[in-house]
C-alpha positions as CSV (number, residue, x, y, z in Angstrom):
1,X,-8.3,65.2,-46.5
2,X,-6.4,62.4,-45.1
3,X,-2.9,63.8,-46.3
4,X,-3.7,67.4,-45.1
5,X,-4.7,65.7,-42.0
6,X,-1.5,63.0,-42.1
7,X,0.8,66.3,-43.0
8,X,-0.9,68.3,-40.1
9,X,0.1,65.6,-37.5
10,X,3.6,65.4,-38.6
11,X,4.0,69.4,-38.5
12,X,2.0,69.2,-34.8
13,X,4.5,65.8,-33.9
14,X,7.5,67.7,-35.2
15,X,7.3,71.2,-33.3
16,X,9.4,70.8,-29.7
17,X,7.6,71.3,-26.9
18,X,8.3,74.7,-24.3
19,X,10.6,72.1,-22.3
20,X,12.2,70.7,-25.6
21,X,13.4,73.9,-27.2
22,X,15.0,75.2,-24.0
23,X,16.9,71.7,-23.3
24,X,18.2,71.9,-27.2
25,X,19.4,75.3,-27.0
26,X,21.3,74.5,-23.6
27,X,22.8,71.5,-25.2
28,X,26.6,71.4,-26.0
29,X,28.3,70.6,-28.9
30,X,30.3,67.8,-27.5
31,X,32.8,65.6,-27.7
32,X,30.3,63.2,-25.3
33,X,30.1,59.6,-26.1
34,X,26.2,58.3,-25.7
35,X,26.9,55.2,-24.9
36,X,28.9,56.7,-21.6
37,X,27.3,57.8,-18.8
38,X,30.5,59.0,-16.8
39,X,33.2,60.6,-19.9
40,X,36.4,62.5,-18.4
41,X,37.1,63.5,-22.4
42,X,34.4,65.1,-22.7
43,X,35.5,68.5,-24.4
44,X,32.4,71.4,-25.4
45,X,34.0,72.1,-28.5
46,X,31.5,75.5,-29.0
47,X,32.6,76.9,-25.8
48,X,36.6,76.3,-26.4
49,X,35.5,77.9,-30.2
50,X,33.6,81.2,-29.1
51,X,36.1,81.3,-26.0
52,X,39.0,81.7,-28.4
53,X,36.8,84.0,-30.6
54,X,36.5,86.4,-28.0
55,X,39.9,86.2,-26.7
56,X,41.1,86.9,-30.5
57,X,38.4,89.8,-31.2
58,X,40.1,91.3,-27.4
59,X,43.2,91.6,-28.1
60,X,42.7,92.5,-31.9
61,X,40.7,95.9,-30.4
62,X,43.5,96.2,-27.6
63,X,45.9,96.4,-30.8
64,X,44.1,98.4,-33.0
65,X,43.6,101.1,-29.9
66,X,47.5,101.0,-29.3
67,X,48.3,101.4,-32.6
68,X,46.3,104.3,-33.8
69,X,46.6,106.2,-30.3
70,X,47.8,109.5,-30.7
71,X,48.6,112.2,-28.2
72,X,46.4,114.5,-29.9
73,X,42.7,114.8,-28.9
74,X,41.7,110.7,-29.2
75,X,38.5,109.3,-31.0
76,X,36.0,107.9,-29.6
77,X,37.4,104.6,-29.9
78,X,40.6,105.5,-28.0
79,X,38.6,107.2,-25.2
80,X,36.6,104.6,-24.4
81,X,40.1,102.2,-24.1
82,X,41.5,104.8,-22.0
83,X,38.6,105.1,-20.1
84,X,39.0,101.0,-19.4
85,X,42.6,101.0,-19.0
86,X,42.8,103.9,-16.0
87,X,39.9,102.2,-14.4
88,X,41.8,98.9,-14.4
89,X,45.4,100.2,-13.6
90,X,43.4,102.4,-10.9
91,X,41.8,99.2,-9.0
92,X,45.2,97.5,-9.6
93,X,46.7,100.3,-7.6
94,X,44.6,100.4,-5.1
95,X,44.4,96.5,-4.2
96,X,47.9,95.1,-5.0
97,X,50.9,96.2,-3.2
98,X,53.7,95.4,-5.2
99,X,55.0,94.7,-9.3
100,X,52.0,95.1,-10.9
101,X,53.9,95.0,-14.2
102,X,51.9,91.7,-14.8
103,X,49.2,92.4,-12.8
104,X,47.4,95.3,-14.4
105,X,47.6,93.8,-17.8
106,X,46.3,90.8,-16.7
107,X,43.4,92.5,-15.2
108,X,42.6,94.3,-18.1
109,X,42.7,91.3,-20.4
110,X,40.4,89.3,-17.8
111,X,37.7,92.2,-18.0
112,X,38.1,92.4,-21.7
113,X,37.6,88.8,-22.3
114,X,35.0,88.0,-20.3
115,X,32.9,91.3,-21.0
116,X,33.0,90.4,-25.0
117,X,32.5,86.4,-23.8
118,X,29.6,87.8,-22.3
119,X,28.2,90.2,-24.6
120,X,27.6,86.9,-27.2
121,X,24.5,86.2,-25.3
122,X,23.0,88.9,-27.3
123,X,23.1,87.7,-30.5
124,X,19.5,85.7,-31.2
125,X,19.0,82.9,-29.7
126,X,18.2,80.7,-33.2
127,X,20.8,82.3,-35.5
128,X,23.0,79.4,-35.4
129,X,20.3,76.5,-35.2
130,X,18.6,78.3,-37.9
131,X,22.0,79.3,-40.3
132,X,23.0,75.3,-39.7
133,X,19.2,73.9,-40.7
134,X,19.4,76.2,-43.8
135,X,22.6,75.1,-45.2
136,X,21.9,71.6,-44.3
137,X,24.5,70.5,-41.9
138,X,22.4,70.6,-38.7
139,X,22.6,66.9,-38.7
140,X,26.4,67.8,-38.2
141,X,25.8,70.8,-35.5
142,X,22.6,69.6,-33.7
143,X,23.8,71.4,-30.5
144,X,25.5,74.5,-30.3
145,X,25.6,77.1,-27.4
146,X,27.5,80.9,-28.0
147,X,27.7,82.3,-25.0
148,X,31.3,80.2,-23.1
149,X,30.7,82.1,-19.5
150,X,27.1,79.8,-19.3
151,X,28.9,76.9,-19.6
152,X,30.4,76.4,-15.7
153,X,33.8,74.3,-17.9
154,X,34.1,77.6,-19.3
155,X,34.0,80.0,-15.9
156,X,35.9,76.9,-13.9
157,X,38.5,77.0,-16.7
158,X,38.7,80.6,-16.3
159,X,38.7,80.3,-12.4
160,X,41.5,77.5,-12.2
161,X,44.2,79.7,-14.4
162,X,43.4,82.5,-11.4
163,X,43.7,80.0,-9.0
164,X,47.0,78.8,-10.1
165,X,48.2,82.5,-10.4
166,X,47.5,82.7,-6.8
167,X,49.4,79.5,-6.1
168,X,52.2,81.2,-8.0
169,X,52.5,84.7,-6.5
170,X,52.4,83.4,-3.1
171,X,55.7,81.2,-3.7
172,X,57.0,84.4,-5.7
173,X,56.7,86.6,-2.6
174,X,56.9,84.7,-0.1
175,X,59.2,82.1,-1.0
176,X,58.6,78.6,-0.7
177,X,59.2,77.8,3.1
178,X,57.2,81.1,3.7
179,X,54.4,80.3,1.8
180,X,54.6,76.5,3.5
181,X,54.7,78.1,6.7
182,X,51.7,80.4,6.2
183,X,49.6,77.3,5.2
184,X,50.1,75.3,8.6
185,X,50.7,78.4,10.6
186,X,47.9,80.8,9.9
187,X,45.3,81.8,11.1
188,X,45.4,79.9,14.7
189,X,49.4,79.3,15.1
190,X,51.5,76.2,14.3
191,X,50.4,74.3,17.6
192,X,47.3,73.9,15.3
193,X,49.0,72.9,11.9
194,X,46.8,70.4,10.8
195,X,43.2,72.4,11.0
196,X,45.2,75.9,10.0
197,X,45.5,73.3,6.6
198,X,42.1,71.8,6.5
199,X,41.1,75.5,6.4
200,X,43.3,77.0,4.3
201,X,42.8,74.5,1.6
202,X,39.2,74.9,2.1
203,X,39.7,78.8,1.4
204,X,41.5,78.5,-1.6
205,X,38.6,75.6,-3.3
206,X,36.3,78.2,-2.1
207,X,37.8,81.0,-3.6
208,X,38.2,79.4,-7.4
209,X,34.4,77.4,-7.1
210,X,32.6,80.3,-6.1
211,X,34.7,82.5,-8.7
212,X,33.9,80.1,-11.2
213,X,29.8,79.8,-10.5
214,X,29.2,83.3,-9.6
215,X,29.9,84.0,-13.1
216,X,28.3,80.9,-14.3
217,X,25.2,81.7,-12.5
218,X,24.3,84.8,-13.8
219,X,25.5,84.1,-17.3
220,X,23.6,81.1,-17.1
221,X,20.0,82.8,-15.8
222,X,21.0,85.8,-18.1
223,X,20.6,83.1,-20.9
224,X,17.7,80.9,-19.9
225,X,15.4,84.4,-19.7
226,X,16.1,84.9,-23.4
227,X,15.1,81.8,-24.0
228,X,11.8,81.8,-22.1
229,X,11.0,85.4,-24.1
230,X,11.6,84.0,-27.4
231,X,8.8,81.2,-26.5
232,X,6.7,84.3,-25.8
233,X,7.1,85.6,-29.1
234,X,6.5,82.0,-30.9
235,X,2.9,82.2,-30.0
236,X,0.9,83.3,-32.5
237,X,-1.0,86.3,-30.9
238,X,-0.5,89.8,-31.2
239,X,0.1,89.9,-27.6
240,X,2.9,87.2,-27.7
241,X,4.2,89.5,-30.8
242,X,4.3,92.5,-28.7
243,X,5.3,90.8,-25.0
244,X,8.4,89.3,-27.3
245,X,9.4,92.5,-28.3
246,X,9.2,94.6,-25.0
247,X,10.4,92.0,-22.9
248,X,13.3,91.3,-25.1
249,X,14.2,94.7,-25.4
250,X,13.8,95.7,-22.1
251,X,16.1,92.9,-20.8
252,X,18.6,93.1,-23.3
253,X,18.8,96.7,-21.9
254,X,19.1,95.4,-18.5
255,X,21.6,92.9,-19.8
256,X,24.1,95.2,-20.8
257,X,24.2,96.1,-17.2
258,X,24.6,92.2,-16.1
259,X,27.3,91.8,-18.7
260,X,29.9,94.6,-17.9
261,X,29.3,94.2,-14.6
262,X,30.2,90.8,-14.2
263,X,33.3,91.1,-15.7
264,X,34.0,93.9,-13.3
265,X,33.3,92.0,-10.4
266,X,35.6,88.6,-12.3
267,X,38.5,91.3,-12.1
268,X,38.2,93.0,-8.7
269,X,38.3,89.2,-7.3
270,X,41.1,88.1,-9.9
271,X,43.1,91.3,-8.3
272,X,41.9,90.8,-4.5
273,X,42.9,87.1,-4.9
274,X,46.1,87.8,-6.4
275,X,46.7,91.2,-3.9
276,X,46.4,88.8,-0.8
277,X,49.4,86.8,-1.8
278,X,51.5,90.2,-1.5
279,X,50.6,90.2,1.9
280,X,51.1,88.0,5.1
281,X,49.0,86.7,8.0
C-alpha cells in the first residue's frame, strides 16, 4: 500500500499543471544561456529549422507546378497554382506602378511561405514532445515550437528583409539625393527638415513593427487556443472527450481561414510598402 501510494504521488507530482504545459509548449529550442538574463546570441534554432522547411517545401511545389504545366486542360494541382499566381500578379498590378519583374515573384514567394509557415500550426500540438520522449532524446529537445510565424524573431525577421526592400527601391527610383530629399522634405516642406525626419523615420519603424506583430499576434493566439483545447480533452470525462473534439475541429476549420488570410494580408502590405517607393510626395 505504501508503494502504490509512494508511486501514486510521484505520477500526481509528475503531471504539469494547466499553466505548466502551455509555458513548455511555448518554450524555444534555444541557443539561450541560463545563466544570462540579457543574451544578444540567442538564436531559436526550431524556428530558423521549420522556417527553412517551409521555404524548401514552397519552392519545391512552385517547381513541381512549372515543370509539369501543360497548355492542355491543367490538373488540379496546376489550377490551384494558377489560381495563386493571377491573384498575386493581379494585386501586383494593381498596387505597383513600375518593373514588377521582381516584384510579383516576390509577392508570390512571401504568400507561399508564410501560408505553408502557417499551416504547421495544424499539426498536433504533442507530436514532437511525444516522438522526442519516445525515442529517448527529450532530454536533448525539451523545448520545441513548429509553427516559425508565433515566434515574433520569426515575423520581425520576415518584416526587416521587407523593410530593407523598401529602403532599396526608394534609392532605385528615386535616386539617392531624391530619396534624401523626400526624407527631410516631405510631408511639411524643407523649412521643417528636422520633424519631416523624426516622422518619416517613425513611419518606416512603424511600418516593419506592426508588419512583424500583426502576424505574430494572430499566429501567436491561433496557437495558444490549441493549446487550451487539447487541456480540454486531457480531462478524463466524456464531456472533455467530446468538447476536445468539437472545439478542435471547429477551430481548425476556422483556422484555415486565419492562416491563408494572413498571408494575404503579409503580401498586400509587402506590395503597398514596396508600391509607395514608386511614387513621390
Amino acid at each position: 500500500m505504501a508503494t502504490e501510494m509512494a508511486t501514486a504521488g510521484a505520477a500526481h507530482h509528475a503531471a504539469p499543471t494547466a499553466s505548466e504545459y502551455i509555458v513548455h509548449h511555448l518554450g524555444h529550442f534555444s541557443t539561450k544561456h541560463q545563466d544570462k538574463i540579457v543574451d544578444f546570441s540567442i538564436l531559436n534554432m526550431d524556428t530558423i529549422f521549420w522556417a527553412i522547411f517551409a521555404g524548401v517545401v514552397g519552392s519545391l511545389l512552385m517547381w513541381a507546378a512549372a515543370r509539369k504545366a501543360t497548355s492542355g486542360v491543367p490538373g488540379r494541382f496546376q489550377a490551384a497554382v494558377e489560381m495563386i499566381v493571377e491573384m498575386v500578379d493581379g494585386q501586383a498590378k494593381s498596387i505597383v506602378h513600375g518593373d514588377r519583374t521582381f516584384i510579383a515573384p516576390l509577392a508570390l514567394t512571401v504568400f507561399v511561405w508564410v501560408a505553408l509557415m502557417n499551416s504547421l500550426d495544424f499539426l498536433p500540438v504533442d507530436m514532437f514532445s511525444s516522438f522526442f520522449h519516445w525515442a529517448g532524446i527529450d532530454h536533448i529537445f525539451p523545448y520545441h515550437r513548429v509553427v516559425p510565424t508565433a515566434d515574433l524573431n520569426g515575423t520581425m525577421g520576415i518584416a526587416l528583409g521587407v523593410f530593407a526592400l523598401m529602403i532599396y527601391y526608394n534609392f532605385k527610383i528615386k535616386g539617392a539625393g531624391g530619396f534624401i530629399h523626400e526624407l527631410f522634405a516631405a510631408p511639411f516642406g524643407i523649412w521643417l527638415a528636422p520633424f519631416n525626419l523624426l516622422l518619416n523615420i517613425i513611419e518606416f519603424a512603424a511600418k516593419t513593427v506592426s508588419l512583424a506583430m500583426r502576424l505574430f499576434g494572430n499566429m501567436y493566439a491561433g496557437e495558444l487556443l490549441f493549446l487550451l483545447i487539447a487541456l480540454l480533452g486531457s480531462t478524463a470525462t466524456a464531456f472533455g472527450f467530446f468538447g476536445h473534439v468539437l472545439a478542435g475541429s471547429l477551430w481548425a476549420i476556422f483556422h484555415i481561414l486565419i492562416v491563408l488570410l494572413q498571408a494575404f494580408i503579409f503580401m498586400m502590405l509587402t506590395l503597398v510598402y514596396i508600391g509607395q517607393a514608386h511614387e513621390s510626395h
